[in-house]
Z-matrix of the N, CA and C atoms (Angstrom, degrees):
N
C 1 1.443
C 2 1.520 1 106.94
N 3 1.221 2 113.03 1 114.05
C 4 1.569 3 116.15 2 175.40
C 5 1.542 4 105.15 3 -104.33
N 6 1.515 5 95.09 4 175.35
C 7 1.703 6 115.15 5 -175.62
C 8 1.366 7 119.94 6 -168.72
N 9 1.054 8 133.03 7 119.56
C 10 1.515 9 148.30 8 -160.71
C 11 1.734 10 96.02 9 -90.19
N 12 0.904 11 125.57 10 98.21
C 13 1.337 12 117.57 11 136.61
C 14 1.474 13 139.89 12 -132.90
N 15 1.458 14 120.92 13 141.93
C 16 1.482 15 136.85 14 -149.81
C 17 1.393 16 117.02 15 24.99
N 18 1.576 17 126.71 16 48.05
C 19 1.204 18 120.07 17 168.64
C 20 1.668 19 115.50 18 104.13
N 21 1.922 20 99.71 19 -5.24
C 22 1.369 21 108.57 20 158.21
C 23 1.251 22 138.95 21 -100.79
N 24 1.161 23 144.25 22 -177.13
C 25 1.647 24 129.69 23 174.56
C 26 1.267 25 90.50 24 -130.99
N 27 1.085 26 118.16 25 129.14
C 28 1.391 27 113.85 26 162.29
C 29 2.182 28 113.66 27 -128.90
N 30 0.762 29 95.88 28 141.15
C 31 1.783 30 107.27 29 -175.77
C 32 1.585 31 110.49 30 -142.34
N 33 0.981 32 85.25 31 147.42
C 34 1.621 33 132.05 32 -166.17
C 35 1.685 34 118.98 33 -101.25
N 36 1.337 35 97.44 34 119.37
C 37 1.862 36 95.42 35 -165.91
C 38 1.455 37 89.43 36 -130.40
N 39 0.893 38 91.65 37 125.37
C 40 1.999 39 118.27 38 177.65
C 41 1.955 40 98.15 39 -68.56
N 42 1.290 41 108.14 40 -60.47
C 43 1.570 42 87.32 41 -150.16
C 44 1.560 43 79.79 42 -125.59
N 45 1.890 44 122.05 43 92.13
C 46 1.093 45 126.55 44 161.85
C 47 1.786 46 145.24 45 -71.98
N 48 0.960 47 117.16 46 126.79
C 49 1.387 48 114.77 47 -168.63
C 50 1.233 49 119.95 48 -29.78
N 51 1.662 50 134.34 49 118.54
C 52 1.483 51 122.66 50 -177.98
C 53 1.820 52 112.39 51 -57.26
N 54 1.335 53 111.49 52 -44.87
C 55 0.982 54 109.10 53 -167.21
C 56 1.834 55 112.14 54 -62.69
N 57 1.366 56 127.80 55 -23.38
C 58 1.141 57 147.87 56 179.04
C 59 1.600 58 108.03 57 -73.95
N 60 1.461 59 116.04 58 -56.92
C 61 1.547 60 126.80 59 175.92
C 62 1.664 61 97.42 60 -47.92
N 63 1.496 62 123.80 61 -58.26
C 64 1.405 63 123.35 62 -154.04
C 65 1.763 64 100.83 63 -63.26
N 66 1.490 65 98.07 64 -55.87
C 67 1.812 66 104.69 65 164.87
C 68 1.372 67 108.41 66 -15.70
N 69 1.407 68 96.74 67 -84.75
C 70 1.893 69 101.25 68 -169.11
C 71 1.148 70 127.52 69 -72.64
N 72 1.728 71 120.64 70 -14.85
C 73 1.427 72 112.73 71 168.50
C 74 1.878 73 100.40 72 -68.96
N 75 1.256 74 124.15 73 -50.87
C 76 1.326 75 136.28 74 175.88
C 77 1.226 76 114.91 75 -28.10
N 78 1.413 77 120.23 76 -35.41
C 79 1.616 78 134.20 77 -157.86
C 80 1.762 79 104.19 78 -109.55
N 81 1.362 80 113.39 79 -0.42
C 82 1.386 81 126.05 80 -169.38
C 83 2.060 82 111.50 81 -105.38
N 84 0.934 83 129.17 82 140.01
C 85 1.287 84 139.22 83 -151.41
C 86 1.612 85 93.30 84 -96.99
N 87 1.442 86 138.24 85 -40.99
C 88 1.305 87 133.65 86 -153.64
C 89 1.232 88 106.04 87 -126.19
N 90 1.816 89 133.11 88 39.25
C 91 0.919 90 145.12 89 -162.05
C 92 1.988 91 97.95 90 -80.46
N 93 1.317 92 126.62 91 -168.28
C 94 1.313 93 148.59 92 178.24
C 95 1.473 94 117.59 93 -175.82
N 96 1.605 95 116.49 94 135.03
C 97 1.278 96 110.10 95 -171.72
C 98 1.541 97 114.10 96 -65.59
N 99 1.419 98 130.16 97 6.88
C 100 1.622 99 121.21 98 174.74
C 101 1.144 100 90.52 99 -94.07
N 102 1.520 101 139.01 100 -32.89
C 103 1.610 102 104.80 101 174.28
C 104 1.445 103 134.72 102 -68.17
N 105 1.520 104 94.91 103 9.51
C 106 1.819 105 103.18 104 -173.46
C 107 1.806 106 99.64 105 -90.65
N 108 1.116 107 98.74 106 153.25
C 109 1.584 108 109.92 107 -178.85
C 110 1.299 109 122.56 108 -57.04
N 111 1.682 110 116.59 109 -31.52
C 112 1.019 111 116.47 110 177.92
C 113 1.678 112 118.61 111 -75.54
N 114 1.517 113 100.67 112 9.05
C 115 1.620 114 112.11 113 -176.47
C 116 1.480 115 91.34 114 -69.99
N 117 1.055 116 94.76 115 -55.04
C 118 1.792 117 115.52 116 177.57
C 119 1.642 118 114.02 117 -15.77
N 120 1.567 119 118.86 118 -64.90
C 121 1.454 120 149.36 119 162.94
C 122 1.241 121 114.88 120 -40.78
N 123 1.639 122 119.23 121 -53.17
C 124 1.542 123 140.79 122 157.39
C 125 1.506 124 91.33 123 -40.11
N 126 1.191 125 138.62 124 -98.85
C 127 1.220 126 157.62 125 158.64
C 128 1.570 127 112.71 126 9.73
N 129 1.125 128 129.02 127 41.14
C 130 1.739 129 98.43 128 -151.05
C 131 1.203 130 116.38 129 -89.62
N 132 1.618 131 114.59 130 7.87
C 133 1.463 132 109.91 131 -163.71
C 134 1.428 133 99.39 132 -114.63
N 135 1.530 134 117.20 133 10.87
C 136 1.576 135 127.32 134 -177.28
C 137 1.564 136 95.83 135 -121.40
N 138 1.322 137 96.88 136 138.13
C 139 1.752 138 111.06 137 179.26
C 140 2.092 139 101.73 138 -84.02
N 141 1.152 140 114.66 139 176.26
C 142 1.608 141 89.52 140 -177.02
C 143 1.917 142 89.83 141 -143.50
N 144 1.627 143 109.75 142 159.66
C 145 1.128 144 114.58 143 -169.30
C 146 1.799 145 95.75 144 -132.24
N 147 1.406 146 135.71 145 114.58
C 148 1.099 147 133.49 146 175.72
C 149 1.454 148 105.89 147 -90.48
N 150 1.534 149 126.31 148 112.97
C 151 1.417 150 106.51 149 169.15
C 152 1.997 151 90.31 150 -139.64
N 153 1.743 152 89.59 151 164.44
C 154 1.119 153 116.04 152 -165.15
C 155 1.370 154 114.79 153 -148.84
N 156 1.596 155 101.83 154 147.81
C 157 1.636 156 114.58 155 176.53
C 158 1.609 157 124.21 156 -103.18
N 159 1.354 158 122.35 157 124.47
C 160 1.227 159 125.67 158 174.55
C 161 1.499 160 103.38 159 -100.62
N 162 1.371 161 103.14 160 163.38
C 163 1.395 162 121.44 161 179.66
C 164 1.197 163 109.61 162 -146.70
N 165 1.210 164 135.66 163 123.12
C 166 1.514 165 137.00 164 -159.09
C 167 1.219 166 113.63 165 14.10
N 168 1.622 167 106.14 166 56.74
C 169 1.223 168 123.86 167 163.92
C 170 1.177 169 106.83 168 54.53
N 171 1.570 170 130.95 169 75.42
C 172 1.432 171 163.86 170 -160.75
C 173 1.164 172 117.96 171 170.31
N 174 1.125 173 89.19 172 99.46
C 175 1.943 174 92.53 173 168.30
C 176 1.486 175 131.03 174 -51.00
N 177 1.155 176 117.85 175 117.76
C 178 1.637 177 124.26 176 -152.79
C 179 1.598 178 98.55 177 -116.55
N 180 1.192 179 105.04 178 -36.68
C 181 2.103 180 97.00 179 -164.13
C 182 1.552 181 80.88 180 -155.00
N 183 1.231 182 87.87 181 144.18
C 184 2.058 183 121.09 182 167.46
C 185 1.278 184 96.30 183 -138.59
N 186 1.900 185 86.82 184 152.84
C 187 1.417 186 99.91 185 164.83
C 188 1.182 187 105.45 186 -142.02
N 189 1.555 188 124.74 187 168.18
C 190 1.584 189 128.31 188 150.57
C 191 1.324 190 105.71 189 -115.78
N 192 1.343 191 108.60 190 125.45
C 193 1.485 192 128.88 191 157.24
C 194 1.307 193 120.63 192 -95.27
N 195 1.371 194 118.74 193 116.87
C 196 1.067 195 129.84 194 176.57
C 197 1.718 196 122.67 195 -84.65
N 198 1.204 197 132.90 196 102.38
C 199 1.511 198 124.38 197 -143.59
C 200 1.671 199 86.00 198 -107.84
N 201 1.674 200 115.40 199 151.39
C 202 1.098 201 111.58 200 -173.56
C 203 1.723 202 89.00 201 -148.98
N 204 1.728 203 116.14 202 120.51
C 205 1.130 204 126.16 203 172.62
C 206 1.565 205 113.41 204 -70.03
N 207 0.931 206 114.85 205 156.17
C 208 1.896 207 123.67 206 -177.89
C 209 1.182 208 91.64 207 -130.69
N 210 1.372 209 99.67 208 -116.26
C 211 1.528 210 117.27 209 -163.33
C 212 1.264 211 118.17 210 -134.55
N 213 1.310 212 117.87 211 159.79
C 214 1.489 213 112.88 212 166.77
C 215 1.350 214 105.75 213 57.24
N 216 1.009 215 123.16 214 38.44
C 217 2.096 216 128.79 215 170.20
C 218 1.463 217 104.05 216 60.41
N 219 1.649 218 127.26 217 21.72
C 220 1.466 219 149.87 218 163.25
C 221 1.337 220 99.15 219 -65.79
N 222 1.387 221 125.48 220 123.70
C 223 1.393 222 114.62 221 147.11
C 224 1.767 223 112.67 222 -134.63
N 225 1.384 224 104.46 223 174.03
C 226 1.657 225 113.73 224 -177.33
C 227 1.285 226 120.44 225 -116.40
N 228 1.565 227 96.89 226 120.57
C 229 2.238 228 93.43 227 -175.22
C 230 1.705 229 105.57 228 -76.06
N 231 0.880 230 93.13 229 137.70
C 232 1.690 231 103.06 230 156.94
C 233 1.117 232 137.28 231 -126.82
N 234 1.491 233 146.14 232 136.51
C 235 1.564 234 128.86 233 -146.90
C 236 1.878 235 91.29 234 -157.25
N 237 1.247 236 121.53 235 61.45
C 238 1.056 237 141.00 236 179.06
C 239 1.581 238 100.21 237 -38.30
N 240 1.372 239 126.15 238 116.32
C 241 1.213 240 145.07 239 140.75
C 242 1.671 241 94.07 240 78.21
N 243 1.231 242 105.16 241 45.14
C 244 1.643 243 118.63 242 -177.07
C 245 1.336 244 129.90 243 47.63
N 246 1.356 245 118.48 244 -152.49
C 247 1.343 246 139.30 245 168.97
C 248 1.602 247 116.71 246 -71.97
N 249 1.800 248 102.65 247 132.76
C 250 1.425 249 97.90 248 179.30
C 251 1.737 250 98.21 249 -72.11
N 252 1.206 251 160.77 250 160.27
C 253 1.188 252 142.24 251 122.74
C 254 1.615 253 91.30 252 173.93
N 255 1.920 254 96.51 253 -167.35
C 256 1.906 255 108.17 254 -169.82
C 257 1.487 256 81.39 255 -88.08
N 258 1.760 257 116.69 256 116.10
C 259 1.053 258 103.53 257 162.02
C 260 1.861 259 128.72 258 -87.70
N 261 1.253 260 89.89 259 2.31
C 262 1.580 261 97.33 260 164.08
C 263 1.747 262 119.93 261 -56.08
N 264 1.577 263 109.12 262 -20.65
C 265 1.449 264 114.78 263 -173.70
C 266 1.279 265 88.66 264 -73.37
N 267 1.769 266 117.59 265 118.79
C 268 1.641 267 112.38 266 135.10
C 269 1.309 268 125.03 267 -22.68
N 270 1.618 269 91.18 268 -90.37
C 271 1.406 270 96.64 269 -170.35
C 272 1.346 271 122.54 270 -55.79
N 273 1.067 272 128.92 271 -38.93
C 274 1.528 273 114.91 272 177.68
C 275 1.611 274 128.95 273 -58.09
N 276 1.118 275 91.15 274 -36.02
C 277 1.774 276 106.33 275 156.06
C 278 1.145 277 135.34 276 -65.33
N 279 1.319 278 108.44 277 -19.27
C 280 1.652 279 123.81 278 169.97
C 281 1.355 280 87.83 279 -80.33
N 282 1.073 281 129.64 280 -104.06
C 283 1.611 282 152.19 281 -170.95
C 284 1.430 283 111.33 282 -16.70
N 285 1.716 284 125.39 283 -51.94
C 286 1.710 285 126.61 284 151.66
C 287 1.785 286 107.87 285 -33.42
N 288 1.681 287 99.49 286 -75.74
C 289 2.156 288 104.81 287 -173.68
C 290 1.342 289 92.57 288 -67.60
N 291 1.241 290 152.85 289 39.97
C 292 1.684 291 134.16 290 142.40
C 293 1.604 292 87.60 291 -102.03
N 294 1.421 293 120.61 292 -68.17
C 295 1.213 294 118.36 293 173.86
C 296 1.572 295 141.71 294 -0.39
N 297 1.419 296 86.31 295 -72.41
C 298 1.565 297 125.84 296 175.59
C 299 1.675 298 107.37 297 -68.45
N 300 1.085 299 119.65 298 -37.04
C 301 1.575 300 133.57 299 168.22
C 302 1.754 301 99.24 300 -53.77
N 303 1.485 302 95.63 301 -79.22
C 304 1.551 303 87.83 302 -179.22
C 305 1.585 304 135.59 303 -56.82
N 306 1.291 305 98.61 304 3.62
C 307 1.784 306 107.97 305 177.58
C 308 1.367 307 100.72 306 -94.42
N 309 1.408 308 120.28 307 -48.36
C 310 1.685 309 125.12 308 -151.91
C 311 1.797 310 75.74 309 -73.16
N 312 1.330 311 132.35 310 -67.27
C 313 1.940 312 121.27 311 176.14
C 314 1.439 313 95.05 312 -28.90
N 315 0.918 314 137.11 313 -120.52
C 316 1.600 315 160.80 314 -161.88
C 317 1.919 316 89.54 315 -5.87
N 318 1.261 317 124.40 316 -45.96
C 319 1.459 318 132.44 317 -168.87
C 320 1.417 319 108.55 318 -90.22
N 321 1.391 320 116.04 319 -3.46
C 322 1.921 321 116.26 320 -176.45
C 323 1.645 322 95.11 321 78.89
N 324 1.167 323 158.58 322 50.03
C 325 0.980 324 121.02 323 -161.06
C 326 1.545 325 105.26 324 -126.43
N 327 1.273 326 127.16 325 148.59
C 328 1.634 327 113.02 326 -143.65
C 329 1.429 328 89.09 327 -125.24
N 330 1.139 329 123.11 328 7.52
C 331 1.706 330 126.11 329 154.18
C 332 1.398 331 125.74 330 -173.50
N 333 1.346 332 127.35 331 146.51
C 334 1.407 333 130.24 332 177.84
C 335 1.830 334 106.35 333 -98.38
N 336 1.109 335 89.02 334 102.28
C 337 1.737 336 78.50 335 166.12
C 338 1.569 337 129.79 336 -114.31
N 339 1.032 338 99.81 337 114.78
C 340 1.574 339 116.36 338 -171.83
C 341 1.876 340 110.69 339 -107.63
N 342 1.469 341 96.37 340 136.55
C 343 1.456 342 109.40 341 -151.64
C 344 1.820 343 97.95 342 -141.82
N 345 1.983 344 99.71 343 63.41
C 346 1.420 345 110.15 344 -175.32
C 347 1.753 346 115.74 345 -55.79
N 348 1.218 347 99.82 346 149.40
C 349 1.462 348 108.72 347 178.76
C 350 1.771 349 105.42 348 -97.46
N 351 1.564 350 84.04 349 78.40
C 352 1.641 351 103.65 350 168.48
C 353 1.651 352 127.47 351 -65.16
N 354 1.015 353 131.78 352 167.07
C 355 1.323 354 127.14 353 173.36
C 356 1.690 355 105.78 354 -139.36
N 357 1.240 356 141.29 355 79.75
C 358 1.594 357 158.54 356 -178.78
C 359 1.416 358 88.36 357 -53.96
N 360 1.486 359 145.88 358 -77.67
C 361 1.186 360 132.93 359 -145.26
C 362 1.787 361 90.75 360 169.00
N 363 1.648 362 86.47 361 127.19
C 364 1.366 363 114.46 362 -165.07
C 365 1.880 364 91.81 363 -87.45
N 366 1.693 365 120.09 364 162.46
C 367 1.208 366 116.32 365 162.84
C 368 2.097 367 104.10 366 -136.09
N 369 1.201 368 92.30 367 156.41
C 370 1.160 369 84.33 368 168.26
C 371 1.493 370 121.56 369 -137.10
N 372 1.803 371 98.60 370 108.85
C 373 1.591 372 113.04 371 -167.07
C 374 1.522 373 87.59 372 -63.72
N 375 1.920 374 94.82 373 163.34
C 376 1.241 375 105.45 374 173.37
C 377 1.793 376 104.68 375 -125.81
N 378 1.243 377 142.60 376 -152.49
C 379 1.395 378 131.76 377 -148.09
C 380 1.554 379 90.01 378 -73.21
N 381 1.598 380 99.47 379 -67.58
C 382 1.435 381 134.31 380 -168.98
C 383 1.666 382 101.05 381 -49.59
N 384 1.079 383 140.66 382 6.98
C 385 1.358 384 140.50 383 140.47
C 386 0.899 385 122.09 384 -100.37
N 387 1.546 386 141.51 385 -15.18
C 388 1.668 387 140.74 386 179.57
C 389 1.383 388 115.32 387 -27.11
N 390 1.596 389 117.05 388 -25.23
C 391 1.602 390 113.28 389 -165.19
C 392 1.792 391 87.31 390 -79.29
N 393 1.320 392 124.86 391 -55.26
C 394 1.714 393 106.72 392 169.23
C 395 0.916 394 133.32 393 -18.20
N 396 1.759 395 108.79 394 -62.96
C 397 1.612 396 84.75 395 -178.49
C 398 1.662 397 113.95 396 -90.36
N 399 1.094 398 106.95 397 5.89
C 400 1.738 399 90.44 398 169.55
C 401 1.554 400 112.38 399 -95.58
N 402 1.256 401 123.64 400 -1.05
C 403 1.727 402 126.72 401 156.29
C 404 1.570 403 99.98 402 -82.35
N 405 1.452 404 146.28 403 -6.14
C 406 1.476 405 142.02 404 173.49
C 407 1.260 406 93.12 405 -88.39
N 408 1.578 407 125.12 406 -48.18
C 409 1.266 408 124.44 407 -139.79
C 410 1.867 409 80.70 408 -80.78
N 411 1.256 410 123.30 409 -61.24
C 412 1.492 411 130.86 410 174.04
C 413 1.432 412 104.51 411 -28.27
N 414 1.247 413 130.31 412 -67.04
C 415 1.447 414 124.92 413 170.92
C 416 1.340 415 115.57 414 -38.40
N 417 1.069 416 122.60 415 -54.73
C 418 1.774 417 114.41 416 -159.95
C 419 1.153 418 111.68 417 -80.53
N 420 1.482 419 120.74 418 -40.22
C 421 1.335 420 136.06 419 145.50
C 422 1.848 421 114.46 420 -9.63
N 423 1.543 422 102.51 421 -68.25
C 424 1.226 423 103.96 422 -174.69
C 425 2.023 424 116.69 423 -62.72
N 426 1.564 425 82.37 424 -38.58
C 427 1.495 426 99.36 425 -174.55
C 428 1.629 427 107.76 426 -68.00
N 429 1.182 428 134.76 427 -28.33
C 430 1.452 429 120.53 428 -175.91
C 431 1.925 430 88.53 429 -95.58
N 432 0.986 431 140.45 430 -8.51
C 433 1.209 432 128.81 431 179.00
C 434 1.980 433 120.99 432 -80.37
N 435 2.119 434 86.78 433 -21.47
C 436 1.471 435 105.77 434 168.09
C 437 1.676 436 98.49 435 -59.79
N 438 1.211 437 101.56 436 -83.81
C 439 1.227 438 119.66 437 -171.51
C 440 1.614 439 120.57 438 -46.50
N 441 1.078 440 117.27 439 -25.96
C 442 1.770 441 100.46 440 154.99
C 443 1.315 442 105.04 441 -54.28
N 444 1.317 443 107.20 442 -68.66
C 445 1.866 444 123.30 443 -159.95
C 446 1.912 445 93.92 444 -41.74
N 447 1.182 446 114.69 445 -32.87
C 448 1.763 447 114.29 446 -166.78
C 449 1.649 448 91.04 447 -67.19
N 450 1.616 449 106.96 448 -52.16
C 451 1.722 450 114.13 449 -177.34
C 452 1.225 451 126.18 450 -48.00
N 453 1.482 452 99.68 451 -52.34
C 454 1.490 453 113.03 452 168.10
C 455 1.960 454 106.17 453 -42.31
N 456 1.517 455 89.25 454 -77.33
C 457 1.803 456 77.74 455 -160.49
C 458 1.642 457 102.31 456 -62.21
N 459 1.255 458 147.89 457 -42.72
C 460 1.272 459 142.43 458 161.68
C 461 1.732 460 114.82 459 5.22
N 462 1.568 461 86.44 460 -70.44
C 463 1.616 462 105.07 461 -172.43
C 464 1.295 463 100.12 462 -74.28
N 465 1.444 464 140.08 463 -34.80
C 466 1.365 465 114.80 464 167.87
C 467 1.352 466 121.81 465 -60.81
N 468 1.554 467 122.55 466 -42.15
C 469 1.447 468 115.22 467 165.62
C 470 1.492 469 138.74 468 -20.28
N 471 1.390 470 95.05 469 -46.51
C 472 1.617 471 122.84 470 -178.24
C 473 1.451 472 123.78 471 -76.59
């Protein structure tokens, strides 16, 4: 799927080369390990869709979609911690979520949920606070250890 805008081309590749995705997430500054493929593997009960945008034939934005079957030929997009790319580009961000729109249709898919790796406002502890962030770090700790244990029995349910 191509698209002309102001003197660019930009296109859209549904099922992008792994070895190419790892390249450019690799080469990218604001990456997260769920956008890596092997999130995918983590994932096991979601099938996964790598697609990506070139721009005069340069890869500009990747994604992983994480596709999750339901029922009734229903399935659910997932795009864990967003888009690799400058998300300051409008347009390229438009042109990826039209994209991605027309895949999650084509897949049944009755929502895209995307869960960007934002940054609201950075702080900067100093010594004499260290016990903070290791009572945050203690919290989340506990909290992703909930949430396996929820995954775990989840997936046995199924």
């Amino acid at each position: 799927i191509c698209d002309f805008v102001i003197g660019v081309i930009m296109e859209f590749i549904k099922n992008l080369d792994i070895n190419e995705y790892n390249k450019f997430i690799n080469s990218q500054n604001n990456i997260n390990f769920m956008q890596e493929p092997s999130w995918a593997k983590v994932k096991n009960t979601f099938d996964s869709i790598i697609c990506g945008v070139y721009e005069n034939d340069t890869l500009v934005a990747a994604t992983q979609i994480l596709v999750r079957k339901i029922k009734f030929g229903i399935s659910l997009f997932y795009i864990p911690r967003g888009y690799v790319m400058d998300l300051n580009n409008k347009e390229l961000l438009l042109f990826l979520t039209k994209n991605n729109k027309k895949l999650a249709k084509e897949n049944h898919a009755y929502v895209i949920k995307i869960d960007p790796l934002l940054c609201n406002r950075e702080y900067l502890f100093k010594d004499e606070n260290k016990w903070m962030i290791e009572e945050i770090q203690k919290e989340i700790d506990e909290k992703w250890e909930y949430l396996l244990k929820q995954e775990e029995f989840t997936n046995k349910k199924d």
